[in-house]
C-alpha positions in Angstrom: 156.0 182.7 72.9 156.0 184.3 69.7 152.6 185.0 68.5 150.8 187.1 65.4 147.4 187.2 65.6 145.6 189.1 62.0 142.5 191.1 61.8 140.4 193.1 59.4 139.4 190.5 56.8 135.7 190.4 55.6 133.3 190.3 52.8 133.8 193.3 50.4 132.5 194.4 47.3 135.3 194.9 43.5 136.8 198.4 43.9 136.5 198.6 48.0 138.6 198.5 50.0 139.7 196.4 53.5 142.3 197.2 56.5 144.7 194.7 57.9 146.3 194.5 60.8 148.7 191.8 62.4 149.5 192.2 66.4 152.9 190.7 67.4 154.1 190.0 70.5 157.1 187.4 72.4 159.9 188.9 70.4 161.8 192.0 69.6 159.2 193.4 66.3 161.2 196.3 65.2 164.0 193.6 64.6 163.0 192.0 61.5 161.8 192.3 58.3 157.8 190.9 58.0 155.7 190.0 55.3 152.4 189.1 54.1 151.5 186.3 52.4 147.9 184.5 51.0 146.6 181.8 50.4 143.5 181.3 48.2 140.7 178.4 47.8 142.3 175.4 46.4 145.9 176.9 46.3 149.4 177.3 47.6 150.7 180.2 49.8 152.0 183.6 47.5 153.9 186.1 49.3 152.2 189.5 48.9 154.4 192.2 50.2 157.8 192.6 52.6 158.7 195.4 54.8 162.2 196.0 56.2 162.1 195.9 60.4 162.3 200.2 60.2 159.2 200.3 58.1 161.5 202.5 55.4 161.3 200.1 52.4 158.6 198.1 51.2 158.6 195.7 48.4 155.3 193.8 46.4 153.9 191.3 44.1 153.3 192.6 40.9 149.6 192.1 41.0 149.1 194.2 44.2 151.2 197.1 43.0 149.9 200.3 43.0 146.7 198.7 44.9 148.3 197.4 48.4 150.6 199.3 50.8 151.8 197.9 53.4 153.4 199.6 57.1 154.4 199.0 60.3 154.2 200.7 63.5 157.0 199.6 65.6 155.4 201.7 68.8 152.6 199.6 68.8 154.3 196.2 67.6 152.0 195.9 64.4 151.6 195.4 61.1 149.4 196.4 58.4 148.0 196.2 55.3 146.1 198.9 53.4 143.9 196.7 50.4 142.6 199.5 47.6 140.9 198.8 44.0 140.2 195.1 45.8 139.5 192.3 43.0 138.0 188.8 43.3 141.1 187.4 42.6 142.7 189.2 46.0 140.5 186.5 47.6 142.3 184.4 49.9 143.2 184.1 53.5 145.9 186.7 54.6 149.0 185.6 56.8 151.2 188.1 58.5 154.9 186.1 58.8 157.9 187.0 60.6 161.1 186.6 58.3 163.7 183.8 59.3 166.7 185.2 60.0 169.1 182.5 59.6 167.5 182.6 56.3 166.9 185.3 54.6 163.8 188.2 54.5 162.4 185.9 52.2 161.8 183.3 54.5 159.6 182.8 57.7 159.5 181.0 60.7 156.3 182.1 62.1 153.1 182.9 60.9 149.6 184.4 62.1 146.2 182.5 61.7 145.2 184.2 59.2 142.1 186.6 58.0 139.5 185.3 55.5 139.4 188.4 52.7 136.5 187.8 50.5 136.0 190.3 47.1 132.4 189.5 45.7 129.6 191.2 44.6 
């Protein structure tokens, strides 16, 4: 059974910082591409980031550039999401999401529970 499971949201103040993490597990991780992906009060999903299934390229939204890297650590089958320079508008719930294959890399047929990422002060 594939499964993601995401961790490391919380309450956090403009300017910090938070640390997410996504564990996999019930398919072949280092396979394929995955993403991130949020969804905020009131609104519709926005993808966030992509990383190819090496961890060797990364691609983001333009609002997060320069503020959110992402990785992957293919040993430990998970995926992660460094948050810097965090603004109230970064809150949303966070989704880890495995890329459909059959697809493209820009499209996913699983997805985590989420991780509530609140930016307040």
């Amino acid at each position: 059974e594939v499964q993601l499971v995401e961790s490391g949201g919380g309450l956090v103040q403009p300017g910090g910082s938070l640390r997410l993490s996504c564990a996999a597990s019930g398919f072949t991780f280092s396979t394929y591409p995955m993403s991130w992906v949020c969804q905020a009060p009131g609104k519709g999903l926005e993808w966030v980031s992509t990383i190819n299934s090496g961890g060797s390229s990364t691609n983001y939204a333009d609002y997060v550039k320069g503020r959110f890297t992402m990785s992957r650590d293919n040993a430990k089958i998970t995926l992660y999401l460094q948050m810097n320079s965090l603004k109230p508008e970064d809150t949303a719930v966070y989704y880890c999401a495995r890329a459909n294959l059959l697809i493209s890399d820009s499209d996913y047929d699983y997805w985590g529970q989420g991780t509530q990422v609140t930016v307040s002060s």
